[in-house]
DRENKOL-634792 format. One record per residue (C-alpha): residue number from 1; residue in one letter; x, y, z. Coordinates in steps of 0.001 Angstrom, whole numbers, padded with zeros to 6 digits, m for minus. Last residue first. Layout:
residues N
    k  r        x        y        z
  NUM  a        X        Y        Z
...
end
This chain:
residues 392
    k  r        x        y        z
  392  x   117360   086937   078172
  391  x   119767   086224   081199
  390  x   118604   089042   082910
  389  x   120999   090023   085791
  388  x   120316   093682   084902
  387  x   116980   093497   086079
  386  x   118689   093429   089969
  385  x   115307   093332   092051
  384  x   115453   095167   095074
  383  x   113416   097552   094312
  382  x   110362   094634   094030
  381  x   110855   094012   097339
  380  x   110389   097408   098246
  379  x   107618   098349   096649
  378  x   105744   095400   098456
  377  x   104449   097810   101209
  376  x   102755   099846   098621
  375  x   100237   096368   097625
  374  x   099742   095575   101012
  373  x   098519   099236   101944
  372  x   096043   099320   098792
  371  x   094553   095912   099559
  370  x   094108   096314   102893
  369  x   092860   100243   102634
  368  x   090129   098643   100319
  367  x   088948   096223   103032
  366  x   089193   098918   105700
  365  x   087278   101070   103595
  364  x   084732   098591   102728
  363  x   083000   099014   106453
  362  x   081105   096196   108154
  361  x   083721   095467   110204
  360  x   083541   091800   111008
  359  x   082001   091296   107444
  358  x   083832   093481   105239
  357  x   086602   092115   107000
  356  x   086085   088939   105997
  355  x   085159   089634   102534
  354  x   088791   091328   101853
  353  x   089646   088059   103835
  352  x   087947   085568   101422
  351  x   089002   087574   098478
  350  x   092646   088073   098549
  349  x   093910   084632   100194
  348  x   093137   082530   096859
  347  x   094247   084677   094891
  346  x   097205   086046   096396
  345  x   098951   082457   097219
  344  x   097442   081728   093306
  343  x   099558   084475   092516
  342  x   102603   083240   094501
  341  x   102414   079251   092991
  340  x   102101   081069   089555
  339  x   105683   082319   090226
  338  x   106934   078717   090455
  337  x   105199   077353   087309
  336  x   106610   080776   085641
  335  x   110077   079355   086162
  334  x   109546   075699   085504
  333  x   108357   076778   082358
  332  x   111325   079520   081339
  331  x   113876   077182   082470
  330  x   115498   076673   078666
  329  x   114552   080216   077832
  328  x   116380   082195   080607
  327  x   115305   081975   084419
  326  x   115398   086217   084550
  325  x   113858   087058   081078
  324  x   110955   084070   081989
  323  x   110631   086038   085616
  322  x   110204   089463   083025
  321  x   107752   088623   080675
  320  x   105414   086797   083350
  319  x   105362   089750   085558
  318  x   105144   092401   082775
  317  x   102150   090272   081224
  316  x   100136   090025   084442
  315  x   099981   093892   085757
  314  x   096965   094831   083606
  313  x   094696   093625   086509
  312  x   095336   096207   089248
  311  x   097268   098916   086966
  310  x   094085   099376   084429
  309  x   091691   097945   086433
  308  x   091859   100708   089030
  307  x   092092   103571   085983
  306  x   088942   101869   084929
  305  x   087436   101734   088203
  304  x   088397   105506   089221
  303  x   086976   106588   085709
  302  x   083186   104562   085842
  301  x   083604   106312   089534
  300  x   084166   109554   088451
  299  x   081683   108992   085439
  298  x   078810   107897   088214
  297  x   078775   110946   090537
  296  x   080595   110380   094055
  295  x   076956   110452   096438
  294  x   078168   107685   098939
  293  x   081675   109120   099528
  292  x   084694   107502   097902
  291  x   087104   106859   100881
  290  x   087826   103275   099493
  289  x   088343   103812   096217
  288  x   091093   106878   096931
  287  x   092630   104230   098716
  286  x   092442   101281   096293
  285  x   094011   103615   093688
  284  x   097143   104520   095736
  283  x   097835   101162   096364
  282  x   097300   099819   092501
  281  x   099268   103136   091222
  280  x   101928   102055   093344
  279  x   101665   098128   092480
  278  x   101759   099131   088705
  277  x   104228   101644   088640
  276  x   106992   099097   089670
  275  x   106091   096451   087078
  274  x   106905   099697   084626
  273  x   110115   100218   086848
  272  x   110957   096599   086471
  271  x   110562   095571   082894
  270  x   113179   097393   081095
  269  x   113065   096103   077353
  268  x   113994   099342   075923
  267  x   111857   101922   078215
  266  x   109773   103539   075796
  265  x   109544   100254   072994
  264  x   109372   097624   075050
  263  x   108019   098327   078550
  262  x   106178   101438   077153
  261  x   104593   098549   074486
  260  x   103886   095743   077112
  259  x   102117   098160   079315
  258  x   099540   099286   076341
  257  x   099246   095368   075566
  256  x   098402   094335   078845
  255  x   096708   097741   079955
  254  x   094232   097254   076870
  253  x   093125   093882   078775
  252  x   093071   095360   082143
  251  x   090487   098346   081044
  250  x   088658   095817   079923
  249  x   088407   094081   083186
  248  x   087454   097328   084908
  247  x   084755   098360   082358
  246  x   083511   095000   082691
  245  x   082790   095430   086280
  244  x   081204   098775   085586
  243  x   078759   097073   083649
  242  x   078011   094863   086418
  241  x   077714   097511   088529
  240  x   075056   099275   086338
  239  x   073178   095775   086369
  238  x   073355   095444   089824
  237  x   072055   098617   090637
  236  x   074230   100910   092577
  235  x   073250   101996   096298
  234  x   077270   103650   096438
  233  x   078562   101196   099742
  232  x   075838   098373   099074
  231  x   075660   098045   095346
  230  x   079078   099847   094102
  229  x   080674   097411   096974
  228  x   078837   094177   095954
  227  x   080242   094604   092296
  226  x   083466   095277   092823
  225  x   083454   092597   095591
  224  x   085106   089263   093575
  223  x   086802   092001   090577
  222  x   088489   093838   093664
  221  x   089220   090915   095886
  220  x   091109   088670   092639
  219  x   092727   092162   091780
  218  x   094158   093140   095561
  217  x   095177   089623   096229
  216  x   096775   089239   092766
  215  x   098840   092265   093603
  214  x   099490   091239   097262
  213  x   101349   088020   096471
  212  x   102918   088869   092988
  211  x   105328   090832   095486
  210  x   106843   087190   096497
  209  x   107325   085644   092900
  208  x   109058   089054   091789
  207  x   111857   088297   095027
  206  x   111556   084516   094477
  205  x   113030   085482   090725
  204  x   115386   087601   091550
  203  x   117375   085473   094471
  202  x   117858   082875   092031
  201  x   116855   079720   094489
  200  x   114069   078222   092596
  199  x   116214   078199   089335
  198  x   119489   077257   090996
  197  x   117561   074263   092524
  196  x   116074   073367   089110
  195  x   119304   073624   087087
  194  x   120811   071495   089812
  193  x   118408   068994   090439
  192  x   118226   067804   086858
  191  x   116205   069460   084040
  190  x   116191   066850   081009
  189  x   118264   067840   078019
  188  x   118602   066674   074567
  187  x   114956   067055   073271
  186  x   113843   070207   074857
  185  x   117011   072141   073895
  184  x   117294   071251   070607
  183  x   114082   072495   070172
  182  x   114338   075256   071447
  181  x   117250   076064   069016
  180  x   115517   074651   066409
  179  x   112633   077186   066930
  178  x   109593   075240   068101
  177  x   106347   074429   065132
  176  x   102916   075079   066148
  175  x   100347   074002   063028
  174  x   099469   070574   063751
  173  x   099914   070177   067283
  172  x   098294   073145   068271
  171  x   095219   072561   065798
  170  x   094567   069389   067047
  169  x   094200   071038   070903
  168  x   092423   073776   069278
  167  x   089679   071446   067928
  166  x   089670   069983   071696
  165  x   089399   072828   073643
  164  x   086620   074337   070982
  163  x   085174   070788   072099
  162  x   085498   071788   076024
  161  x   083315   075305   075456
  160  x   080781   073637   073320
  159  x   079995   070446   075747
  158  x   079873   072482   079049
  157  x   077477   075404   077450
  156  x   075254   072254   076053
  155  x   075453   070910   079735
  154  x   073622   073723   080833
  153  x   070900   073183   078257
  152  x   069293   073813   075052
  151  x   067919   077809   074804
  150  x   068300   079028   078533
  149  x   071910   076954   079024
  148  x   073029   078064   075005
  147  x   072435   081542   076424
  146  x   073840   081448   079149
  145  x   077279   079961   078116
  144  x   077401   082736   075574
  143  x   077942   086385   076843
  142  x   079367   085296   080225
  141  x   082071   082232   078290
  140  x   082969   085671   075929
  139  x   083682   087862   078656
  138  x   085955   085568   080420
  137  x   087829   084260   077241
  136  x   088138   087860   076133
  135  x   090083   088870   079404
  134  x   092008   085730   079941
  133  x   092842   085624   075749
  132  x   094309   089504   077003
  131  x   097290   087676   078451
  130  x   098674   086820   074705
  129  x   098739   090710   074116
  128  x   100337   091313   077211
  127  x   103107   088775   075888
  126  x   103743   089451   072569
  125  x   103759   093643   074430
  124  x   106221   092126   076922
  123  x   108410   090424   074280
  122  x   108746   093316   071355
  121  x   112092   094555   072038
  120  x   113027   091744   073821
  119  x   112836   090041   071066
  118  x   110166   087092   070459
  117  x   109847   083543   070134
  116  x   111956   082073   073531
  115  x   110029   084241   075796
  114  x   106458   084309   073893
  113  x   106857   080010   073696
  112  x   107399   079798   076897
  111  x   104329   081974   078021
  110  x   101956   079854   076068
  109  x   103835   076589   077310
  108  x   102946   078255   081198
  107  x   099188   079114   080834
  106  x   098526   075821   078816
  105  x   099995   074091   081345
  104  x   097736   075973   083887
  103  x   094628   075535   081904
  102  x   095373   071714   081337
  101  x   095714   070954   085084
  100  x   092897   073375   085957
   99  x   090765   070841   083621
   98  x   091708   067992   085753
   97  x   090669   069905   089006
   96  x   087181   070613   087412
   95  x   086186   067166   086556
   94  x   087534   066386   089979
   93  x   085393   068780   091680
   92  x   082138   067645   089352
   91  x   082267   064254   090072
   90  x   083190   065059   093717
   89  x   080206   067431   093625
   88  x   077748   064492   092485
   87  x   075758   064579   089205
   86  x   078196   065237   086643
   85  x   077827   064071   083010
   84  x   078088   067027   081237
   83  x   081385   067995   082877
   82  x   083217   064897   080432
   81  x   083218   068130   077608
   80  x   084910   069991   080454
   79  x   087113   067463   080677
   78  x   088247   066852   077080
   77  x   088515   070547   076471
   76  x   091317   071470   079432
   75  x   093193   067899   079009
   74  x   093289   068839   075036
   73  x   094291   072360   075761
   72  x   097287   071529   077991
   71  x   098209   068334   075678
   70  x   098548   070565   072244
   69  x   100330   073550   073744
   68  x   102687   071059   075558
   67  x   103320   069009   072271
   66  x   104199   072453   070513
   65  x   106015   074635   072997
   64  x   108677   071737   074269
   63  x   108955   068571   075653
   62  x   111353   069060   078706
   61  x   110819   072930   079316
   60  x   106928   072529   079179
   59  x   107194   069253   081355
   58  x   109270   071344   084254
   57  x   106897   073997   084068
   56  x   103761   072175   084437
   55  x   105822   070157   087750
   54  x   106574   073724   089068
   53  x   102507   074910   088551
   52  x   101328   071614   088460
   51  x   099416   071503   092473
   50  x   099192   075396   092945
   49  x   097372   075917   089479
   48  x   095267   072494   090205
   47  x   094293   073478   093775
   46  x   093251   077474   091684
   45  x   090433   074848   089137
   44  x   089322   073084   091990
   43  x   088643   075993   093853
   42  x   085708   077329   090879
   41  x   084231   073695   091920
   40  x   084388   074427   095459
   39  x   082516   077510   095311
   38  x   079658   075461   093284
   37  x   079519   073599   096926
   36  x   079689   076758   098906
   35  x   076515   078142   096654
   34  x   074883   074582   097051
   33  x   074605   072131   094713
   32  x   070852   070654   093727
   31  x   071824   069500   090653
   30  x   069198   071243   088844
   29  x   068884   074499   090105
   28  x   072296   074468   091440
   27  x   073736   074057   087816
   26  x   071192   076786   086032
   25  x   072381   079158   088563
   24  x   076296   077954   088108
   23  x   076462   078346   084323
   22  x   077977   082194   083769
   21  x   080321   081003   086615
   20  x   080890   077066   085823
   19  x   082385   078208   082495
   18  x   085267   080283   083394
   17  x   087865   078232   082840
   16  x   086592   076476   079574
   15  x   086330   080163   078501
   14  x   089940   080493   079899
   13  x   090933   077392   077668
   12  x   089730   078855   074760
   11  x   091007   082013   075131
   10  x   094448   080758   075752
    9  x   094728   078679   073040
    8  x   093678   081437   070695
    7  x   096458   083547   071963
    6  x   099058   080789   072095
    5  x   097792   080166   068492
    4  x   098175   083723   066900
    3  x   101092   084144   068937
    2  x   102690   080851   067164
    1  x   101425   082343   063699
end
């Protein structure tokens, strides 16, 4: 049941996530926003990650899986229901910077409740499995929103996505129950400097928060250009790129799962050498990308993008599996609040550069070559990770 809901939860909020993307033409047709101005909006959403990612964690550890679950996904629903009334871009940019509030709590009380629930024989595939909600979410917010925009409205897309938030908000606080243990926990202690500064300090954890950098660079650039690239580097259509581009992402969302199980099952709850593969394969991928002649047949590049996505976005559930094994369950939120803060670094760095060099050099190689060389150089902070100081 609870990875039934965290799952569901997650979906729902990443559709509520996503939802300005599939919408945005319809939104600066009628509103008038410009293409920097919708930008802003999608920004909103990573300034809320960076802003509640420690304080997100903090309230998950202090109130627990169930009320957390409940209040992430209500704040997500409730205002992108309230999007339907926009008509300025601050409207609209604060409307979206509350919602990023509830999508990063529910991020971090979905994780929580995978650490504390399950094994670790069977934690990072619970938790690659939860991390495929991002994947479906997406896909599912670019199959529908559009539709309900060309046959209603824009704001109908807005106003469906935010009241699944809702119903799953009442669902989460009906249905989610904590362990007692957890429970316990949440109700009879309130983090005080010390946990918290040992927390942010343990050596471990600000070494996998650190590598996160370049590996959410390299897959925020790569799913931003993927598209562009295959157009003007390989004279793809849009529509075949596009295609492509969901190729890549579910390639990520099998990787979750697939990952979680060799990190499991193969290697008995060992996270780091499987984390380890990732950012090699992710480096050695982006180079043999880059240096792809115009010409490369379409199935070697349909392969190249799908063993790209497979590394380059599967990555997700291994990180957030094994900083929650490192804090131990009762700092498990603040924990993953303060590794979020590094992706979002990578995030929001990755694709404005990899499109500034694009632009100052007019060659995608050097872009790619980026990505793949930051990605190898942080092998060697993630070697020096000591798994074996687990505490779960």
């Amino acid at each position: 049941m609870i990875i039934t809901i965290s799952w569901v939860a997650y979906m729902v909020v990443s559709i509520c996530r996503f939802s300005v993307a599939p919408l945005a033409p319809f939104i600066v047709d009628e509103l008038r926003f410009s293409h920097a101005e919708i930008g802003l909006l999608t920004s909103a959403v990573w300034l809320a990650y960076v802003v509640c990612g420690v304080p997100g964690g903090l309230l998950v550890d202090r109130f627990g899986i169930r009320f957390s679950t409940a209040l992430g996904v209500g704040v997500a629903g409730t205002s992108t229901m309230l999007f339907v009334g926009v008509s300025t871009v601050i409207e609209g940019f604060t409307y979206r910077f509350i919602s990023g509030l509830g999508s990063i709590l529910t991020l971090l009380t979905t994780t929580v409740a995978v650490i504390v629930w399950f094994s670790s024989r069977e934690r990072a595939t619970m938790m690659g499995l939860k991390q495929t909600g991002v994947n479906i979410g997406g896909i599912l917010a670019g199959l529908l929103l559009p539709s309900l925009a060309i046959y209603y409205s824009w704001r109908a897309g807005f106003l469906v996505s935010g009241g699944l938030g809702v119903i799953v908000s009442i669902f989460a606080f009906l249905f989610i129950r904590e362990l007692p243990q957890r429970s316990k926990i949440a109700e009879t202690q309130m983090p005080t400097g010390k946990p918290i500064g040992s927390t942010l300090r343990n050596r471990d954890i600000v070494l996998v928060s650190v590598s996160a950098i370049p590996i959410a660079w390299a897959e925020q650039a790569g799913i931003s250009f993927v598209v562009l690239f295959l157009a003007e580097a390989h004279l793809i259509d849009v529509v075949t790129g596009g295609i492509l581009l969901s190729l890549l992402l579910g390639s990520g969302a099998v990787a979750r799962v697939v990952l979680g199980i060799v990190s499991d099952r193969v290697l008995r709850g060992r996270r780091k050498n499987t984390f380890l593969l990732c950012y090699v394969l992710t480096g050695i991928f982006s180079v043999m990308i880059a240096y792809t002649p115009l010409g490369t047949p379409l199935w070697m590049l349909a392969i190249l993008m799908a063993f790209w996505g497979f590394v380059a976005v599967g990555w997700g559930g291994l990180y957030l599996t094994l900083i929650g094994e490192l804090a131990g369950a009762e700092s498990t939120g603040l924990a993953a609040g303060f590794g979020n803060l590094f992706v979002c670094m990578g995030a929001m760095a990755g694709p404005p550069i990899f499109g500034f060099i694009v632009d100052v050099t007019g060659s995608y190689p050097i872009a790619w070559d980026v990505v793949g060389i930051l990605c190898l150089a942080s092998i060697p902070l993630i070697r020096l990770v000591r798994e074996e100081r687990k505490r779960l």
